[in-house]
Residue frames as a rotation matrix with the C-alpha (Angstrom) as fourth column:
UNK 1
-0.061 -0.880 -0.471 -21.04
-0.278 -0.439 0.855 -1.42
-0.959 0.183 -0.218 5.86
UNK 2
0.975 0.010 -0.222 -21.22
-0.220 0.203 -0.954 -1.14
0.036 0.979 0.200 2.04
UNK 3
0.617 -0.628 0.474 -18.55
0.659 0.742 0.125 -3.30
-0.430 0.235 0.872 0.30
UNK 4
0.567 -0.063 -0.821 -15.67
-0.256 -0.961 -0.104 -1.60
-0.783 0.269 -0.561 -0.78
UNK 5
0.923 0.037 -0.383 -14.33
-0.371 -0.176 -0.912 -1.32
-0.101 0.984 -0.149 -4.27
UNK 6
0.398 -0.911 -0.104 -10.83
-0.334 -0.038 -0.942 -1.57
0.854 0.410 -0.319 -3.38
UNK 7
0.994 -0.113 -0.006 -8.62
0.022 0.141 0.990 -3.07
-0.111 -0.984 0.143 -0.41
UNK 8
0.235 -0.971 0.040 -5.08
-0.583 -0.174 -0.793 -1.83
0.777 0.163 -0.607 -0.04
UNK 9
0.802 -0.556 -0.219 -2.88
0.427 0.277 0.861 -4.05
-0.418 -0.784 0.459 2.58
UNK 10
0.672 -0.694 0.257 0.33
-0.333 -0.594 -0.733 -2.25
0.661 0.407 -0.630 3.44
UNK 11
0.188 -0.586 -0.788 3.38
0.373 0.785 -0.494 -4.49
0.909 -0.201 0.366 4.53
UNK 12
0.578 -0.462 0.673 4.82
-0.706 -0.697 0.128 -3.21
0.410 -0.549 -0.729 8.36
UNK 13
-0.250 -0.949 -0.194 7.14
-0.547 0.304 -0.780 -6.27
0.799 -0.088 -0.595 8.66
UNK 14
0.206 -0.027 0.978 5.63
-0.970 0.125 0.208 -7.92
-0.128 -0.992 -0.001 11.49
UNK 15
-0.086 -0.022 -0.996 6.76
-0.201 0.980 -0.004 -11.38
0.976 0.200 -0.088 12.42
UNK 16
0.018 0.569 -0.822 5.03
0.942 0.267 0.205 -12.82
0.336 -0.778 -0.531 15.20
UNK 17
0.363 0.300 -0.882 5.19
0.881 -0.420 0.219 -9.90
-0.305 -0.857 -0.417 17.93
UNK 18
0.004 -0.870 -0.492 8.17
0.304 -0.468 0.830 -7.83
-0.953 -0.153 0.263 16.28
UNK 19
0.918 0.187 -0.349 8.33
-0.257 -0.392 -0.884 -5.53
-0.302 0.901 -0.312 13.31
UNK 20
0.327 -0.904 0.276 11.40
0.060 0.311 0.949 -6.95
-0.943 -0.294 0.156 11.69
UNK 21
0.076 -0.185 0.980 11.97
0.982 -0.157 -0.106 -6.60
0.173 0.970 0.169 7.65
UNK 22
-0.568 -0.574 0.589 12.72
0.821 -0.355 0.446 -4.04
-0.047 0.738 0.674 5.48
UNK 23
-0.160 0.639 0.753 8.99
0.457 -0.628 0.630 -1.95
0.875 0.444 -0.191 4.99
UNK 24
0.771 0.560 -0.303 8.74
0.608 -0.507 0.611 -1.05
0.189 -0.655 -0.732 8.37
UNK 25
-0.152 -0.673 -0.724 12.64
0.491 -0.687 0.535 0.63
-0.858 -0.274 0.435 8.82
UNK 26
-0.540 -0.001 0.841 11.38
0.834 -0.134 0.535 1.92
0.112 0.991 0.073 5.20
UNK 27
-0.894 0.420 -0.156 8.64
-0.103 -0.531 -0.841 4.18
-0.437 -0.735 0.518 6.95
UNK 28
-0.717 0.694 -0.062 5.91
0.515 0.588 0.624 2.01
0.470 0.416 -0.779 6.10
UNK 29
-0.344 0.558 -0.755 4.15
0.913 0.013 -0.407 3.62
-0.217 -0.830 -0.514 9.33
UNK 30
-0.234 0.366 -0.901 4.18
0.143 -0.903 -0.405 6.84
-0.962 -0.224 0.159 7.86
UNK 31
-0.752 0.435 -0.496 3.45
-0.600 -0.140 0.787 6.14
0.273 0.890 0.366 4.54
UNK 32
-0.416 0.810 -0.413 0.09
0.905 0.412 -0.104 4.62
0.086 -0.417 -0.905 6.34
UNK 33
-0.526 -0.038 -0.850 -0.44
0.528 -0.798 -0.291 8.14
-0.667 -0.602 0.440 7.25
UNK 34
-0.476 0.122 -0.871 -0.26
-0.658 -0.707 0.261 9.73
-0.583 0.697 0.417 4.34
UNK 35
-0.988 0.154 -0.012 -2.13
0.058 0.443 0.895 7.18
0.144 0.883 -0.447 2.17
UNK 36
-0.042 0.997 -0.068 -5.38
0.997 0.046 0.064 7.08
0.067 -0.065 -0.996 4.44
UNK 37
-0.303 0.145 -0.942 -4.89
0.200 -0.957 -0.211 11.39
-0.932 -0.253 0.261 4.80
UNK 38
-0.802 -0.001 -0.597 -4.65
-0.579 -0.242 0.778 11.38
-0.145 0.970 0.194 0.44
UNK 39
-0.596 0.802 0.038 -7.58
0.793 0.581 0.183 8.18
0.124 0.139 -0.982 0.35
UNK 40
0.057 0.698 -0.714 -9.83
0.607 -0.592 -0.530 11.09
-0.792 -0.403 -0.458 2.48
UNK 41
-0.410 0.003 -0.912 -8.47
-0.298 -0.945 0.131 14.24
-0.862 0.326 0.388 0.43
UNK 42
-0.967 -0.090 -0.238 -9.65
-0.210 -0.246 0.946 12.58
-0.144 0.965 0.219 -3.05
UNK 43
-0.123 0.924 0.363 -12.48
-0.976 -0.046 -0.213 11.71
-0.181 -0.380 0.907 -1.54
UNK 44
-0.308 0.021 -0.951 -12.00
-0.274 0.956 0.109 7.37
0.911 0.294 -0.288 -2.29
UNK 45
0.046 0.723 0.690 -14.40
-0.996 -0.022 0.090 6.62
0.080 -0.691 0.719 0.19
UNK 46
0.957 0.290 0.028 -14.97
-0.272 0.925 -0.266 2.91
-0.103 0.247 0.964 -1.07
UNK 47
0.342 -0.829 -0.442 -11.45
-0.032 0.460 -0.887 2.11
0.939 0.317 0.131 -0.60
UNK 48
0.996 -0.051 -0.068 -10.16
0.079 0.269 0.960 -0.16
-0.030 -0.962 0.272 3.06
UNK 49
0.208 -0.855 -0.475 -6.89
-0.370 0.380 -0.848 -0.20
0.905 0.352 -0.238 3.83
UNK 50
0.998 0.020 0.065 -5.42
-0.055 0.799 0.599 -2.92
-0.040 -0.601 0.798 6.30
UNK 51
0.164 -0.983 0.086 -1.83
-0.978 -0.151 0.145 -3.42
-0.129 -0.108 -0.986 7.63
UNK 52
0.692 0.246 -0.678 -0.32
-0.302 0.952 0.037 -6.32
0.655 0.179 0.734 7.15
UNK 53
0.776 -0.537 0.332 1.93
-0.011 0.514 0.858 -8.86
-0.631 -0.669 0.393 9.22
UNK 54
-0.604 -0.659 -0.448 5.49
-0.436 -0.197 0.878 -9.46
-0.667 0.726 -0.168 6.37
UNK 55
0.757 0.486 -0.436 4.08
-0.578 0.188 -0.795 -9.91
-0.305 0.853 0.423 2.89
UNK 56
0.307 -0.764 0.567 7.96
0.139 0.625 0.768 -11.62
-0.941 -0.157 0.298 2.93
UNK 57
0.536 -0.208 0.818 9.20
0.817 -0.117 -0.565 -9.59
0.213 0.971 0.107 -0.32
UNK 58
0.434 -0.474 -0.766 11.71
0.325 -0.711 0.624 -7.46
-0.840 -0.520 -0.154 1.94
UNK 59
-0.506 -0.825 -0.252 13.86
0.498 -0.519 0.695 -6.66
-0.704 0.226 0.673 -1.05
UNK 60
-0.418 0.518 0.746 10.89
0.835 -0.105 0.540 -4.88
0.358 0.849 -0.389 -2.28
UNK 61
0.293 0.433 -0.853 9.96
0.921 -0.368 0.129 -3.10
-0.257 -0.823 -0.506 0.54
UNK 62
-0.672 0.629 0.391 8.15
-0.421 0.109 -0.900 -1.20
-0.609 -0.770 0.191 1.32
UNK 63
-0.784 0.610 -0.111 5.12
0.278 0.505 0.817 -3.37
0.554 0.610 -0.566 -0.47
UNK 64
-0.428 0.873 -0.234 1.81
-0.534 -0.453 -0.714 -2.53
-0.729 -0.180 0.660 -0.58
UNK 65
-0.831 0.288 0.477 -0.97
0.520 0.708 0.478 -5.00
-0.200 0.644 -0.738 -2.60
UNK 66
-0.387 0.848 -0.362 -4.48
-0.921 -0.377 0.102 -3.76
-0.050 0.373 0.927 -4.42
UNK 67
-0.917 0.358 0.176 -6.74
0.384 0.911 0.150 -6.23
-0.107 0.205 -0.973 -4.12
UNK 68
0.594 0.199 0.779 -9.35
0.018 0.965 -0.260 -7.50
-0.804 0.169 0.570 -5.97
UNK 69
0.878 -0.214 -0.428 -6.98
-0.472 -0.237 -0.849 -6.40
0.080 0.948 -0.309 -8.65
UNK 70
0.959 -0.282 -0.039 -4.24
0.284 0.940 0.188 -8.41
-0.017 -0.191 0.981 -7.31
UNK 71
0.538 -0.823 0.184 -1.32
-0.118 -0.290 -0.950 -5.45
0.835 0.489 -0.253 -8.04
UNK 72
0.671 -0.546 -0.501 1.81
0.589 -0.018 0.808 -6.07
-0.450 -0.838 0.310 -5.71
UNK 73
0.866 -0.274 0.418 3.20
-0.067 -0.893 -0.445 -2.68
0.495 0.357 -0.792 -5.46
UNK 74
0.361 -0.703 -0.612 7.16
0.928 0.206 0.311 -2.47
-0.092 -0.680 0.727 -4.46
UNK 75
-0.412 -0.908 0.073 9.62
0.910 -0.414 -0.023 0.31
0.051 0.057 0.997 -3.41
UNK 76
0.277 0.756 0.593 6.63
0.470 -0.645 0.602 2.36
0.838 0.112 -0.534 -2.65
UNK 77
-0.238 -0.788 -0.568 9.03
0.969 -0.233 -0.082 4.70
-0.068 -0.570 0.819 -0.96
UNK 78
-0.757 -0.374 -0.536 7.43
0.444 -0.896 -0.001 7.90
-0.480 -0.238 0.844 -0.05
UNK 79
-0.031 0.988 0.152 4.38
0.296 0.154 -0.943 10.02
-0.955 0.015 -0.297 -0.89
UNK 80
-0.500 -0.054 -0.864 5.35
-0.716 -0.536 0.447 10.38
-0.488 0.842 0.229 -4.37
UNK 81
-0.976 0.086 -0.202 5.30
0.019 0.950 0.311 6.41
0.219 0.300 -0.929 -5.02
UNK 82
-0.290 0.954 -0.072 1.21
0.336 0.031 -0.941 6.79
-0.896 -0.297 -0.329 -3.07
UNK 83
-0.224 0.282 -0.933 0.71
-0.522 -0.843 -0.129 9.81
-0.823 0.458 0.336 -5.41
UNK 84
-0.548 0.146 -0.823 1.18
-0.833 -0.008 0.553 8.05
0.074 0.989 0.126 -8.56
UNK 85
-0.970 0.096 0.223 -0.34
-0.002 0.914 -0.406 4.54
-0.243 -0.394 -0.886 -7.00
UNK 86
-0.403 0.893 -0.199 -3.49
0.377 -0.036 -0.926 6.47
-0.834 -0.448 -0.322 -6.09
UNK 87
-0.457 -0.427 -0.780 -3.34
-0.356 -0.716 0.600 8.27
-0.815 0.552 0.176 -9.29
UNK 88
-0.902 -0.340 -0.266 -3.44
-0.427 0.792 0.436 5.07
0.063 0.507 -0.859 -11.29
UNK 89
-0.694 0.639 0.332 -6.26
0.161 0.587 -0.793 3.78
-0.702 -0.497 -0.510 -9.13
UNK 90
-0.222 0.879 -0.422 -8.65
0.077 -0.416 -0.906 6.30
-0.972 -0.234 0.025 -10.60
UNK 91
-0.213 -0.073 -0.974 -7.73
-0.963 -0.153 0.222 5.78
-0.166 0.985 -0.038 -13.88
UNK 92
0.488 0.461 0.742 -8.50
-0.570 0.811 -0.129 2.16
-0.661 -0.360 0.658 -13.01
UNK 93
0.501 -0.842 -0.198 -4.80
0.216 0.343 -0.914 0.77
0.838 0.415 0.354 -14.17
UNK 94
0.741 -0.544 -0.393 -2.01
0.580 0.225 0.783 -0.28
-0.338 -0.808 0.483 -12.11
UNK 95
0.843 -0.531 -0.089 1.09
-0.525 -0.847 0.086 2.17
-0.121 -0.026 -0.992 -11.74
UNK 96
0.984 -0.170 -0.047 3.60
0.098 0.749 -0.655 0.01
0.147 0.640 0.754 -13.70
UNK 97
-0.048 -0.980 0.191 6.90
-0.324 -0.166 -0.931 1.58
0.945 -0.107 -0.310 -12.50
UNK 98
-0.143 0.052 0.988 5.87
-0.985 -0.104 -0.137 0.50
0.095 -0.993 0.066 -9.16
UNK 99
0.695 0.642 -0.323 4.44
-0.560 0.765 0.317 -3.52
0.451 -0.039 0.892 -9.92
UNK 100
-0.150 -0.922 -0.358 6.37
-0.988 0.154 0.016 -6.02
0.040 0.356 -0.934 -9.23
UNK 101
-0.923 0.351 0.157 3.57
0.370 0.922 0.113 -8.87
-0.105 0.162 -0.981 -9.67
């Protein structure tokens, strides 16, 4: 497996066993959907993404992080908030209405 370039983790609220915060009643699950369906359409091969357990920034939710770049993306509500995320990526800069570290 060649290293990849980018790693997205996308909050779904779990604590221990139980989805419980904010990103998952947010429809974290389907913005999973649509992020690896839009990763495929632009063709960003070299980019993982990885649920996560809570990232514990509910009044941010949903959250999503970029790592090795370190952006923590809130309020990433819907596949507009992806759109401009992924958008950003390729321009290699972080979508700034979205940061929120």
């Amino acid at each position: 497996m060649e290293k990849p370039a980018h790693h997205i983790f996308l909050c779904m609220s779990f604590r221990g066993l139980e989805p419980k915060g904010k990103c998952i009643r947010q429809s974290a699950g389907g913005l999973l959907g649509y992020l690896e369906s839009e990763l495929a359409d632009r063709g960003l091969d070299n980019v993982m993404v990885s649920t996560t357990g809570c990232l514990t920034l509910c009044d941010h939710g949903p959250v999503m992080v970029i790592y090795p770049h370190g952006w923590w993306y809130g309020r990433v509500e819907g596949e507009r908030a992806i759109d401009a995320i992924l958008d950003a990526l390729e321009d290699g800069r972080a979508a700034p209405e979205y940061l929120i570290a």
